[in-house]
C-alpha positions in Angstrom: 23.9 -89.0 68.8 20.7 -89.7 67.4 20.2 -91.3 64.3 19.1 -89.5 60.8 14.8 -90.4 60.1 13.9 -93.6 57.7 11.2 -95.8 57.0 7.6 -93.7 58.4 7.3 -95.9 61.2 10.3 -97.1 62.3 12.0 -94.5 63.9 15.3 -92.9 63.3 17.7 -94.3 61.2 20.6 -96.5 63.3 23.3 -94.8 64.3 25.1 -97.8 62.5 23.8 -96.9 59.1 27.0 -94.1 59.5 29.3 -96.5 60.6 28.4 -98.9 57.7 28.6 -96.3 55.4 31.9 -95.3 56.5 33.5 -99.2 56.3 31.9 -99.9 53.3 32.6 -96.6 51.3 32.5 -97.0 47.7 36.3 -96.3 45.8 36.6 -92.9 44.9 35.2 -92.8 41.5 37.3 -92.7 38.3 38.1 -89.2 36.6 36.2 -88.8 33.4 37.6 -89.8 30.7 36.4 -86.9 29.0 37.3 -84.6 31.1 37.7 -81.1 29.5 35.1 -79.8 27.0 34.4 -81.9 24.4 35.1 -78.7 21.8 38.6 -78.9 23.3 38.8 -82.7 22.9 37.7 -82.6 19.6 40.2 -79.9 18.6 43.2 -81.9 20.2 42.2 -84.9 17.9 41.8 -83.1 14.8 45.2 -81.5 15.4 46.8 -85.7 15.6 45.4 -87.1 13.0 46.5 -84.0 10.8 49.6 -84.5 11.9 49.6 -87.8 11.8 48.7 -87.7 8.3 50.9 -85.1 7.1 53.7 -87.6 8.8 52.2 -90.5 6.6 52.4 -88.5 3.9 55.9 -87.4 3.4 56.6 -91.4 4.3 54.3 -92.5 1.7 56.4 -89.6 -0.9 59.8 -90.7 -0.1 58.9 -94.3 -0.4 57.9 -93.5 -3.8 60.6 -91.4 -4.4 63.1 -94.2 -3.5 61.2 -96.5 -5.6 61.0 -94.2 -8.7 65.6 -94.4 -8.8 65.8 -98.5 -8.7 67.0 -100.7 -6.3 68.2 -99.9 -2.8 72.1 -99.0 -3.0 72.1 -95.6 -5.2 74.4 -94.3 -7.7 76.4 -90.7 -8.9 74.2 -88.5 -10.7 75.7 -87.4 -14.0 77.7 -84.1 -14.0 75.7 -81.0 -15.0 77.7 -78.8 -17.8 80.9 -79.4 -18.6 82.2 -79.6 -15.2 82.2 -78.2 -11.5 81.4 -80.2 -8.5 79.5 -83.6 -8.8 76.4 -83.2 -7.1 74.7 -86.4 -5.4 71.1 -87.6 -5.3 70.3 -88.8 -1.8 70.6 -93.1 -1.6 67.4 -95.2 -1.7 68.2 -96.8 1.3 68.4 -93.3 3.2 64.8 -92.4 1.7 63.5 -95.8 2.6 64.6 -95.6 6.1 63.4 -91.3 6.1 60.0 -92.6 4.3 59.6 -95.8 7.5 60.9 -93.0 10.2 57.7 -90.7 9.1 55.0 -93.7 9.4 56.4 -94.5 12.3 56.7 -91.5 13.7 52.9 -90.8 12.6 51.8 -94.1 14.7 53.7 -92.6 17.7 52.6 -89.2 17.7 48.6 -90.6 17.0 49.1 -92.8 20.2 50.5 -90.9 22.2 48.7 -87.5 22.0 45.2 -89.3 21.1 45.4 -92.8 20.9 46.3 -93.3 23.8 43.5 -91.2 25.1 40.6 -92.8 23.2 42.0 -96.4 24.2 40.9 -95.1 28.0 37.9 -93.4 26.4 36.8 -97.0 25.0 37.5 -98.8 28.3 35.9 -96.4 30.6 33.0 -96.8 28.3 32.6 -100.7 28.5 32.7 -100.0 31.7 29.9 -97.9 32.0 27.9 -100.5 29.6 28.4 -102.9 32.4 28.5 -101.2 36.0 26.3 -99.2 37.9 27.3 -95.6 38.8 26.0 -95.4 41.9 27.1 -98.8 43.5 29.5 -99.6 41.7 28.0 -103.1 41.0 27.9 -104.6 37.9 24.5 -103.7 36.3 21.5 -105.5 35.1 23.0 -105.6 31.1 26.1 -107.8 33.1 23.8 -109.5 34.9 21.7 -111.0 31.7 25.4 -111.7 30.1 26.2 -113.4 33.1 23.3 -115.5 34.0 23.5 -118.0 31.2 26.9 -118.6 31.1 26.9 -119.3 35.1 23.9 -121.8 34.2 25.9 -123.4 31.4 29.3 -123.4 33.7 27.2 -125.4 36.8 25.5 -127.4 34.4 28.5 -128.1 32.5 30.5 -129.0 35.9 27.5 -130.8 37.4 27.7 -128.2 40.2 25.1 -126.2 42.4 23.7 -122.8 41.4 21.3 -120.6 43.3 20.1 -117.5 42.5 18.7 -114.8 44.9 16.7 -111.4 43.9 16.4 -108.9 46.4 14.4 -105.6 46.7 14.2 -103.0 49.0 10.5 -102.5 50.9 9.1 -99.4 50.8 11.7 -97.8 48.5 10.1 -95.0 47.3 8.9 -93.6 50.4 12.1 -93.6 51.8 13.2 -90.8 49.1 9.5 -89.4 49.6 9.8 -88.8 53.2 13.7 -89.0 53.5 15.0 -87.4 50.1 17.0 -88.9 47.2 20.2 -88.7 49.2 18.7 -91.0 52.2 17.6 -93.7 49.4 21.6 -93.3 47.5 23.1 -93.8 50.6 20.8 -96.7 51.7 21.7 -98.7 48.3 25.3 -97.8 48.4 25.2 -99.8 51.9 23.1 -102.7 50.7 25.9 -102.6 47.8 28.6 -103.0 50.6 26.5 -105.8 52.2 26.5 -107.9 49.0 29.6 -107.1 48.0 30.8 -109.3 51.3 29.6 -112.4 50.8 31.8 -115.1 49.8 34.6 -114.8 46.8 33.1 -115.9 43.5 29.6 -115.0 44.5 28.3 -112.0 42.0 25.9 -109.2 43.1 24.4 -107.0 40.7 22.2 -103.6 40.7 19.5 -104.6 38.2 17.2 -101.8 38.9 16.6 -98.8 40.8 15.9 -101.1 44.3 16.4 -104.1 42.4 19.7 -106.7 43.2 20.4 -109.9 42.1 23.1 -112.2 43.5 24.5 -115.2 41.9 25.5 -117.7 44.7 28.2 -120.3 43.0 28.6 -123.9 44.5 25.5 -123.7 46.6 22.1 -125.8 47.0 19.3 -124.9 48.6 20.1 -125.3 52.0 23.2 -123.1 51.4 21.0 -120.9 49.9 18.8 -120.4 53.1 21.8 -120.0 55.3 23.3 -117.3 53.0 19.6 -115.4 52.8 19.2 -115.8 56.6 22.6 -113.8 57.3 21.7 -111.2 54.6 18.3 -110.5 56.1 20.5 -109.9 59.8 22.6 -107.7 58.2 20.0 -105.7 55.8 18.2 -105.6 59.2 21.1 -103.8 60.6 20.3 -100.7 58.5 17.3 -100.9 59.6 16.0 -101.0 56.1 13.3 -104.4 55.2 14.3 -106.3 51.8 11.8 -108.8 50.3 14.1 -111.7 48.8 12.9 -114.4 46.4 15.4 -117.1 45.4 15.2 -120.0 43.1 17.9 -123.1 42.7 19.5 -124.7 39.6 18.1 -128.1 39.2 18.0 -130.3 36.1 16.6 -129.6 32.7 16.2 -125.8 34.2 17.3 -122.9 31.7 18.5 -119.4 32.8 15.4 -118.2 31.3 13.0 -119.9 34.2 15.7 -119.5 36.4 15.5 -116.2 36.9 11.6 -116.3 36.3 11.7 -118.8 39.1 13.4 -116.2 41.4 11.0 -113.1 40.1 7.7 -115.2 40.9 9.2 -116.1 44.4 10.5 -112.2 44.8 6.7 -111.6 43.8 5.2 -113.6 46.2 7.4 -112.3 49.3 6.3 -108.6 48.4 2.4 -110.1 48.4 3.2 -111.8 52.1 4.1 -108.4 53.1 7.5 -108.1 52.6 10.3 -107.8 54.6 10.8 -111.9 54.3 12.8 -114.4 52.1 10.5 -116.9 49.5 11.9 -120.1 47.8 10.5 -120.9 44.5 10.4 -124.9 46.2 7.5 -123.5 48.3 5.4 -122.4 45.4 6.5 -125.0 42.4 2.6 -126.8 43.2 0.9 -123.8 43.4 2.0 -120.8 41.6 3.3 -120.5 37.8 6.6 -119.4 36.4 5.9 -115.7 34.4 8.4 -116.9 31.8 9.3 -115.0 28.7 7.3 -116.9 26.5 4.4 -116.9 28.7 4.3 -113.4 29.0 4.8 -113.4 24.9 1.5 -116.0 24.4 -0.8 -113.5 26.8 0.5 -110.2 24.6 -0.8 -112.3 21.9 -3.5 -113.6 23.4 -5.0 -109.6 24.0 -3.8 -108.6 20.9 -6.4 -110.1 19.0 -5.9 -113.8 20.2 -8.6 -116.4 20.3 -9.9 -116.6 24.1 -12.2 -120.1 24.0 -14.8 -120.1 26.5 -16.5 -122.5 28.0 -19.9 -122.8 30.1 -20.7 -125.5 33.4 -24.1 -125.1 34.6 -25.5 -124.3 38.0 -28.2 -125.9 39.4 -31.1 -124.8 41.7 -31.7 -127.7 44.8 -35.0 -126.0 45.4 -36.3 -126.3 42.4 -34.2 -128.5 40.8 -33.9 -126.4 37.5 -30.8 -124.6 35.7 -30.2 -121.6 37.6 -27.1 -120.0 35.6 -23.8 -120.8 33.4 -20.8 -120.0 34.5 -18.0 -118.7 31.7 -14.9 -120.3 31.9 -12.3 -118.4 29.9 -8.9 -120.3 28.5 -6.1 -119.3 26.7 -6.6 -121.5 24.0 -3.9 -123.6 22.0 -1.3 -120.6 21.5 -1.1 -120.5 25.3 -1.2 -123.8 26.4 2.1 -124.5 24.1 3.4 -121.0 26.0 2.4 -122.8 29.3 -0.3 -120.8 30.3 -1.9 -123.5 32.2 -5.5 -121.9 32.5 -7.7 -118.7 33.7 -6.0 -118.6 37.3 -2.9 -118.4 35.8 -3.3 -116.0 32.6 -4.8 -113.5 35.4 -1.7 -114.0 38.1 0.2 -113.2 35.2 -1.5 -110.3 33.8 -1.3 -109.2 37.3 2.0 -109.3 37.4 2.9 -107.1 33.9 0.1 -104.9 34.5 -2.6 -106.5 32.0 -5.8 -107.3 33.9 -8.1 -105.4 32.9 -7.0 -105.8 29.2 -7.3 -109.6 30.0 -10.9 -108.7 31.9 -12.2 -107.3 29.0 -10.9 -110.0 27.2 -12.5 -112.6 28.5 -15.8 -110.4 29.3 -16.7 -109.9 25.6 -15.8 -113.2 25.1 -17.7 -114.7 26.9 -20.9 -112.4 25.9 -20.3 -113.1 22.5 -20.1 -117.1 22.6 -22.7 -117.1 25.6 -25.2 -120.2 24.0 -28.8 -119.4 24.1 -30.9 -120.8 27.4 -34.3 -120.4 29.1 -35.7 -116.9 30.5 -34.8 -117.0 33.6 -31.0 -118.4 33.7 -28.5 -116.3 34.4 -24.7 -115.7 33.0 -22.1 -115.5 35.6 -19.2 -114.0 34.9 -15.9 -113.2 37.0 -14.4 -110.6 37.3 -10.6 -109.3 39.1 -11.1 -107.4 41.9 -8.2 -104.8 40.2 -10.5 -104.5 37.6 -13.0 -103.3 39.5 -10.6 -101.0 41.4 -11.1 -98.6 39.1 -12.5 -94.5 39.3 -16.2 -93.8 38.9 -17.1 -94.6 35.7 -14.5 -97.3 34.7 -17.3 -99.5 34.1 -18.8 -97.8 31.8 -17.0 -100.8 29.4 -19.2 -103.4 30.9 -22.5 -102.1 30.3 -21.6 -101.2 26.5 -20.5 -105.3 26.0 -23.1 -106.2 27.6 -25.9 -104.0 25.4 -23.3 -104.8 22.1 -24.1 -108.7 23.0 -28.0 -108.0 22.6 -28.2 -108.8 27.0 -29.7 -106.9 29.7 -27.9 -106.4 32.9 -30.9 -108.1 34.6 -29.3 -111.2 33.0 -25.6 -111.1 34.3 -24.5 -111.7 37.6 -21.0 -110.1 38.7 -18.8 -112.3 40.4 -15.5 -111.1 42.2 -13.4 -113.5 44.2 -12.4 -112.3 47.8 -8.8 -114.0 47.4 -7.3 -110.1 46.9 -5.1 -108.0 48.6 -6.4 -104.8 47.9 -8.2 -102.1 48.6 -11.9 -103.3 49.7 -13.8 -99.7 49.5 -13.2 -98.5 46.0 -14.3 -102.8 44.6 -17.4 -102.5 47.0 -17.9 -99.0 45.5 -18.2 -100.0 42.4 -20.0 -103.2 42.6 -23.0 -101.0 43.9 -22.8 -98.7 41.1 -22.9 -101.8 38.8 -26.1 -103.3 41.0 -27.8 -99.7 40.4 -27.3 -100.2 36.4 -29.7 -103.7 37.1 -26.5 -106.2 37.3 -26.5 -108.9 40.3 -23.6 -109.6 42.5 -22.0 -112.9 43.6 -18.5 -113.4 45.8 -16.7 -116.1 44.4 -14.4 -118.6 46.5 -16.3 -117.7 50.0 -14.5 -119.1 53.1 -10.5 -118.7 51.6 -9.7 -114.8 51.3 -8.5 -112.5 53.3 -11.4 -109.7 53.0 -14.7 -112.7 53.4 -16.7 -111.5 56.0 -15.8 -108.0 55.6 -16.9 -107.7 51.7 -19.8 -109.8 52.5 -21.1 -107.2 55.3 -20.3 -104.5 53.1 -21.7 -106.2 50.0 -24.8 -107.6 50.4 -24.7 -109.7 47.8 -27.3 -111.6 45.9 -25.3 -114.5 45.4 -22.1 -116.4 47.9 -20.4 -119.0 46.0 -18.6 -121.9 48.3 -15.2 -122.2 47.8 -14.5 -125.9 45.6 -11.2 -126.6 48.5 -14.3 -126.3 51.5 -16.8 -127.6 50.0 -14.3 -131.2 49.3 -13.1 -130.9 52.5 -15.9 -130.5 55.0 -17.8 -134.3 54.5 -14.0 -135.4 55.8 -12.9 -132.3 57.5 -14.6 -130.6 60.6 -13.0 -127.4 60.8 -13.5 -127.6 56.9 -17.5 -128.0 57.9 -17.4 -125.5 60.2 -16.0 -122.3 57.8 -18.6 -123.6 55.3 -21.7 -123.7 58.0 -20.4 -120.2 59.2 -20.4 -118.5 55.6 -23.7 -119.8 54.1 -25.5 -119.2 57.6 -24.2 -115.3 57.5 -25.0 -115.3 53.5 -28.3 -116.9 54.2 -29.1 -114.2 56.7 -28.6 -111.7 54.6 -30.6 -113.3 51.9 -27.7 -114.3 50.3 -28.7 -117.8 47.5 -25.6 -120.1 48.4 -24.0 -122.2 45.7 -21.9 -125.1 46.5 -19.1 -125.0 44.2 -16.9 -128.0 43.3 -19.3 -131.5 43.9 -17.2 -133.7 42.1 -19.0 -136.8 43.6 -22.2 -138.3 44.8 -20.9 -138.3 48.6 -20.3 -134.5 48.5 -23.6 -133.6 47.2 -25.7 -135.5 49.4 -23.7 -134.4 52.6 -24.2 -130.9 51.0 -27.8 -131.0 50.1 -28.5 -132.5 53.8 -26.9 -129.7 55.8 -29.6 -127.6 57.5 -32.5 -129.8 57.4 -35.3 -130.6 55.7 -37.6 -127.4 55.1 -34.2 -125.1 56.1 -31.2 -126.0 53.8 -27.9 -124.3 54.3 -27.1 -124.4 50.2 -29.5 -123.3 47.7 -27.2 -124.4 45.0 -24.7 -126.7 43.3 -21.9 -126.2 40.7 -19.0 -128.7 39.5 -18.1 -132.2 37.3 -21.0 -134.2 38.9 -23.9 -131.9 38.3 -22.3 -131.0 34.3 -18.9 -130.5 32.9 -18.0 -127.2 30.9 -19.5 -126.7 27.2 -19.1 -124.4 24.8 -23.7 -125.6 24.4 -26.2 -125.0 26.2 -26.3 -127.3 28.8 -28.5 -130.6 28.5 -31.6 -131.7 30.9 -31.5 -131.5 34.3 -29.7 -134.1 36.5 -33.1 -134.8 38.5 -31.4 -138.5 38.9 -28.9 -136.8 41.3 -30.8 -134.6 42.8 -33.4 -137.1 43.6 -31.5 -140.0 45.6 -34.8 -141.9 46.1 -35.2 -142.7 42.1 -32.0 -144.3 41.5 -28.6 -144.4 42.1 -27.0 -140.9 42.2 -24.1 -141.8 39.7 -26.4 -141.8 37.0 -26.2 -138.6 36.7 -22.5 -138.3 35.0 -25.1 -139.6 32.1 -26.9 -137.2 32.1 -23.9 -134.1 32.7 -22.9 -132.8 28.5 -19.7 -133.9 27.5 -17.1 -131.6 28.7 -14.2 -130.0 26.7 
């Protein structure tokens, strides 16, 4: 029998997906508690505690009764008239034990015709707080109840802890394409799939494609195992999940924990999903979107300082400033949060949504605190490619700072990095609509993205900017040399000026400044701690000394570089 459609692209569904439906059915689901209207309900409960208190009552009348004739034991009432039968008031003791039957009896009759019933109401409903209806798993409220008390437990014991966030690729194409039902049923499996791992491990349905599991007495190694055989048997369904997974280690709180795991979970999606990421691959390189991090940079673009600073970039040719780069920062607020600098306020951002908040941030920042320099030097500024992924128009913000600052476009130079994963056509789009308004373009970090050559082709920029990793590397490197020759020879066909970005020593520049020849240099430009440190001044006279090595030694020039901040 064929198999029921999935992912576009993959074929039908496995014929398996049925059978691990069937095995791995959910328990039929509780009846609701409130079953019936909830008129009727009401009613019911209004008639027991009416009851219940007309019970009470007549207790509570007799008891006072009883206490109204003295102490429990009675006497003979007096004769009425002269004479006739003697007529006896009930004992205390029997209206004492009529007045405790009553309360009593009102207790009983409360519990068992409604009592009873709202007990189940209230357990059934701290149930719901804390499962998922769907899968049955406990939900992402349990989860965050969970998580600290698992850390504290493991930390407590001295034991391992690793946790493991999974989400499903391509999720809401499945219900596009496939329906709502296809997608239910694909998470109900996934459910079952978690649901048999090992006793004492927890999953969780945190959101609509989102799981977490909690793997108890396990290190990283375990960890891998346990992620490999979940990827076989997601793969089974024939359904891709991306997983990112982060393990307890000392001083680590829940809080980065599960940070840890999101910012690993992140970067599997940005591979391409459909593969597991281990926070230990990405501690060097990539930072934690903790809490207060995410706190420091809702701050920051609520009206936060942004301090900017400025590192010069100098002409070879005619050894003369040719521009200032802005250099955005977070400022004190965010280095206590642990935003560690621009790269990482902007993975961030990227991350809750907030770059072009942040790009206009740091934009009319810059503009404003820009120092005043000679005709002829230009402000670079960066830009995100997201930013700039925007409908006709969306710029429209850029020119306005730019005029509000008392600038012309003619001074500003547009730089966007090709390390994205986006969409190339709308970016290159509306870079040429912001060349048209008189603004020039540069491509930042050429020779390490994914789109290079193409968004230089399609670009035609005025400006390349060498990656600071290639333009170390290649005096040491040669495939290092050889991506750097290839970029600047296809910028300088194009009429491309190439900057060398990152000369932190004497070594690098000269090997930079002596590729090509004399008459034909390769780089037109230099950028980086040798040739000036970031200012928040205008920068101070030019570093002839290291730009001319016949007049002295070349190290001279850190002399002659401002003072950096």
């Amino acid at each position: 029998m064929p198999g029921t459609p999935t992912v576009e692209g993959r074929g039908p569904e496995p014929a398996r997906l049925g059978a691990l439906r069937g095995r791995r059915r959910l328990p039929a689901g509780h009846a609701d508690a409130a079953d019936g209207s909830a008129r009727a309900f009401g009613a019911r409960l209004l008639a027991t505690l009416a009851v219940t208190l007309a019970l009470v009552g007549t207790g509570a009348h007799l008891l006072e009764h009883a206490s109204a004739h003295g102490r429990l034991g009675g006497h003979a009432a007096a004769p009425r008239g002269g004479g006739g039968a003697v007529e006896r008031e009930p004992s205390n003791a029997s209206l004492a034990l009529i007045a405790l039957a009553c309360l009593l009896g009102g207790g009983a009759v409360f519990y068992v015709v409604g009592g009873r019933r709202l007990m189940r109401d209230h357990r059934t409903a701290l149930r719901r707080a804390t499962r998922d209806g769907l899968t049955d798993l406990p939900n992402a409220r349990a989860f965050e109840d969970e998580l600290p008390d698992a850390v504290a437990a493991a930390v407590r014991h001295h034991d391992e802890l690793a946790l493991v966030l999974l989400e499903v690729d391509g999720f809401e194409l499945i219900n596009e394409r496939h329906g709502r039902t296809q997608g239910d049923a694909i998470l109900r499996v996934l459910a079952g799939v978690l649901r048999s791992c090992r006793p004492g491990d927890r999953p969780f349905r945190i959101g609509g494609e989102q799981f977490a599991l909690l793997l108890t007495h396990t290190d990283s190694d375990g960890a891998r195992a346990l992620v490999r055989r979940l990827s076989r048997n997601f793969a089974e369904v024939g359904v891709e999940i991306s997983l990112g997974v982060s393990s307890l280690r000392s001083g680590l709180s829940a809080e980065t924990m599960r940070a840890e795991a999101d910012t690993a979970l992140y970067e599997a999606r940005r591979r391409g999903g459909g593969r597991a990421v281990h926070f230990e691959e990405l501690r060097e390189h990539v930072a934690v979107s903790t809490p207060a991090k995410v706190q420091a940079l809702l701050t920051l673009l609520d009206g936060g300082s942004i301090e900017t600073a400025f590192q010069p970039i100098w002409s070879f040719e005619s050894e003369s400033l040719l521009g200032i780069e802005a250099l955005s920062r977070a400022g004190a607020a965010g280095a206590a949060a642990g935003l560690r600098g621009h790269a990482d306020a902007f993975e961030l951002a990227e991350r809750i949504g907030r770059v072009h908040p942040l790009d206009v941030a740091c934009v009319t920042g810059a503009l404003a605190a820009a120092p005043e320099c000679e005709d002829g030097v230009a402000l670079f500024l960066t830009i995100s490619p997201l930013t700039l992924d925007l409908d006709a128009g969306g710029d429209d913000w850029l020119l306005e700072a730019v005029h509000a600052a008392g600038r012309s476009p003619a001074e500003i130079v547009i730089e966007v990095t090709e390390r994205f994963d986006g969409r190339t056509e709308p970016i290159v789009t509306c870079l040429r609509r912001l060349r048209g308004r008189g603004f020039r373009i540069g491509v930042d970090d050429a020779g390490t993205g994914n789109s290079g050559l193409e968004l230089l082709r399609l670009l035609d920029p005025e400006i390349v900017k060498l990656d600071r990793s290639i333009v170390a590397a290649a005096p040491t490197e040669r495939d290092a040399c050889a991506v750097l020759m290839a970029i600047a020879t296809f910028a300088r066909q194009s009429g491309a000026f190439v900057i060398a970005d990152g000369i932190e020593d004497a070594d690098t520049l000269e090997f930079i400044r002596r590729l090509g020849g004399p008459g034909s240099p390769v780089v037109q430009g230099g950028q980086g701690l040798y040739l000036g440190r970031p200012s928040r001044g205008a920068p101070g006279r030019s570093p002839a000394l290291v730009l001319e090595h016949e007049h002295g030694d070349p190290r001279r020039a850190l002399d002659a570089s401002p003072a950096g901040s």
